[in-house]
Residue, then its C-alpha position, 0 to 999 in steps of 0.5 A: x500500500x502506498x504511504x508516500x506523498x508526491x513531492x516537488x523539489x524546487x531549485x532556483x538556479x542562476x550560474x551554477x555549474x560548479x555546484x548543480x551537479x553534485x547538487x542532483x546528485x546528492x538528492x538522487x542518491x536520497x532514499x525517497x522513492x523516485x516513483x514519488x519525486x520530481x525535481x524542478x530545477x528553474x533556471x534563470x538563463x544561465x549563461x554558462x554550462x548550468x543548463x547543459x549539466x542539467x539536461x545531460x541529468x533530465x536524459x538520464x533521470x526522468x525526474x529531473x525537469x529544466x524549467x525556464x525563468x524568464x524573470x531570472x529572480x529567485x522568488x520568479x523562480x520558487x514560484x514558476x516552480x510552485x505552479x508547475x509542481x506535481x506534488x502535494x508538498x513542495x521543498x525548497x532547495x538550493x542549487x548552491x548545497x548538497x542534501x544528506x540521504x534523508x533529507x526528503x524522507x525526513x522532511x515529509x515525515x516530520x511534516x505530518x508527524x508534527x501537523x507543521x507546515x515548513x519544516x527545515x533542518x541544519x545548514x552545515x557550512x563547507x568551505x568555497x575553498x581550501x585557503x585559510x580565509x575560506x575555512x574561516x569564512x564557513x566556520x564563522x557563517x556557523x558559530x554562534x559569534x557571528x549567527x547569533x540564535x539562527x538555528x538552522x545555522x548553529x543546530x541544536x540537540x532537539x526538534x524545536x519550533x522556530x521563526x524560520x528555517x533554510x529552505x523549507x519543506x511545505x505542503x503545497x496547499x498553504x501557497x494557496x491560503x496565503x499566496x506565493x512568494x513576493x516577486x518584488x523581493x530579491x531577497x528575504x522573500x522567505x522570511x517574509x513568506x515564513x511571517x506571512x505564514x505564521x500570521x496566519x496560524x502556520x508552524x515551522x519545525x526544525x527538526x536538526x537530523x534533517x541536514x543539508x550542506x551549504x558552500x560558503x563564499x571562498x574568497x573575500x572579494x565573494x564573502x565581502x559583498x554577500x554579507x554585507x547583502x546579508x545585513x541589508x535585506x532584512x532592513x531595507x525589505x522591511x521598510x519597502x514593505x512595511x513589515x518588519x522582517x528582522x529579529x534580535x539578532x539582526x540587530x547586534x550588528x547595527x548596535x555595534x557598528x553604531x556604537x563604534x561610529x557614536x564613540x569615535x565621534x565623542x572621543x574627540x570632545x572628551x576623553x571619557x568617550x576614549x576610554x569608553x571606546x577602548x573597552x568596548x574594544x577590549x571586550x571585542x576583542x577578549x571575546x573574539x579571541x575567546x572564540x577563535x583559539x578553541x577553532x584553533x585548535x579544534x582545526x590543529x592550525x593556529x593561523x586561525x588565531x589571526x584569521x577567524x577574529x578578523x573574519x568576525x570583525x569583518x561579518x560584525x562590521x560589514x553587517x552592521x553597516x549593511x543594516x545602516x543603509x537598509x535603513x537609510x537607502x532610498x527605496x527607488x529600485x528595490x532589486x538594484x542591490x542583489x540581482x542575480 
């Protein structure tokens, strides 16, 4: 007897011909039956082997389908894909990971198991690269220094409820109560689309079995501008669409960066603004250090004793001054920051 919902991956992709091949076949070594799969991989007019390495998989594996995204945007794409989904539960994947065995099978079991509605595991960061700075990217991405409380960044022990989770696993019907994904979010659409929904009574689980791998940005000229991105969508997105989409943790960065700037300024009235500044940047650093020499170590390699403070200076740094001017930028092309 049957037991197996259909299911429709979704995965938007742009330009990722060193990634989507090991992508596809990360989820075709998965233990979903294949009776019960499609793969929708929405491409955006990729401009190099993308589509080739996509259609060589479509000859082989009748499940995964090339569909065009004429927009070439990402929420264009989730939701090209949803209209074209076969199944009764979507997951949304990215064509920048890979997926553990379980991930599908585990994601469709928590989801009934839990009457949830988007259910989401562990993002496990790998390195863009083999280079000291590459590793210290992936590492800080994941530690608790630099996400915060993003637990589907850090992982946890238990199944927990939470605010938002990578990807997603929903069940197709909830695009249909509280519509698709925002086109005119380049990003942050889904943590708008994740608010949307719990507004309207939905429940997103983590649950931290469910794993996927994500590559990290290998180099700084890649990690610069993507994390200064990261802290500017949540602020910008939410005064474009007047709806806060951004948490606690979203704010530390602001606050730092801001304090550095306010005590900076007043160290030039008065010396007590000095001395306020410089234990604030003994604190810093007391505790970057503090959570660097146990990678260190853990790593057998003590460059990361230099390189891992100055990559948290730099995600702490360029996310708060990204967060700045999500506040301050003028709101008149809201996708001329992030095109894909």
């Amino acid at each position: 007897m049957n037991t197996y919902p259909f299911v429709s991956i979704i995965i938007p992709c742009y330009n990722e011909e060193k990634y989507i091949g090991q992508c596809l076949d990360s989820i075709l070594a998965g233990d979903y039956p294949f009776d019960y799969l499609e793969i929708l991989v929405v491409d955006g007019g990729s401009a190099d082997k993308t589509r080739e390495i996509v259609s060589q998989y479509s000859k082989i594996h009748q499940i995964v389908k090339l569909t065009d995204n004429p927009h070439r945007l990402k929420p264009h794409a989730l939701n090209i894909g949803i209209d074209s989904a076969q199944g009764d539960i979507v997951i949304r994947m990215d064509a920048h990971s890979n997926y553990d065995a379980g991930y599908v099978s585990k994601s469709v079991s928590y989801l009934n198991k839990y009457n949830a509605d988007n259910v989401g595991g562990i993002r496990q960061t790998l390195p863009g690269s083999n280079s000291v700075i590459g590793k210290s990217i992936a590492i800080s991405i994941s530690h608790p220094f630099a996400a915060g409380n993003a637990i589907y960044r850090t992982g946890a022990k238990d199944i927990k409820w939470v605010d938002t989770v990578f990807g997603g696993c929903y069940r197709r019907q909830i695009f249909q109560d509280i519509g698709l994904f925002d086109e005119a979010l380049v990003r942050g659409q889904d943590r708008e689309f994740n608010i949307r929904l719990q507004k309207a009574g939905g429940k997103i689980l983590f649950a931290p079995d469910i794993i996927c791998h994500y590559f990290a940005r290998g180099t700084l000229r890649g990690y610069i501008p993507w994390i200064f991105s990261a802290g500017l969508t949540p602020f910008f997105v939410s005064r474009m669409i007047s709806k806060k989409i951004f948490s606690w943790r979203n704010l530390v960065p602001l606050a730092f960066v801001l304090s550095l700037m306010i005590l900076s300024l007043l160290s030039f009235f008065h010396p007590f603004f000095q001395w306020l500044l410089g234990i604030e940047l003994a604190i810093y650093i007391f505790c970057s250090l503090a959570a660097s020499i146990p990678i260190a170590h853990k790593e057998r390699d003590w460059r990361f004793v230099f390189s891992m403070p100055f990559i948290f200076f730099l995600t702490h740094f360029l996310y708060g001054m990204g967060s700045l001017v999500g506040l301050i930028k003028p709101i008149k092309n809201p996708g001329e920051w992030t095109k894909a």
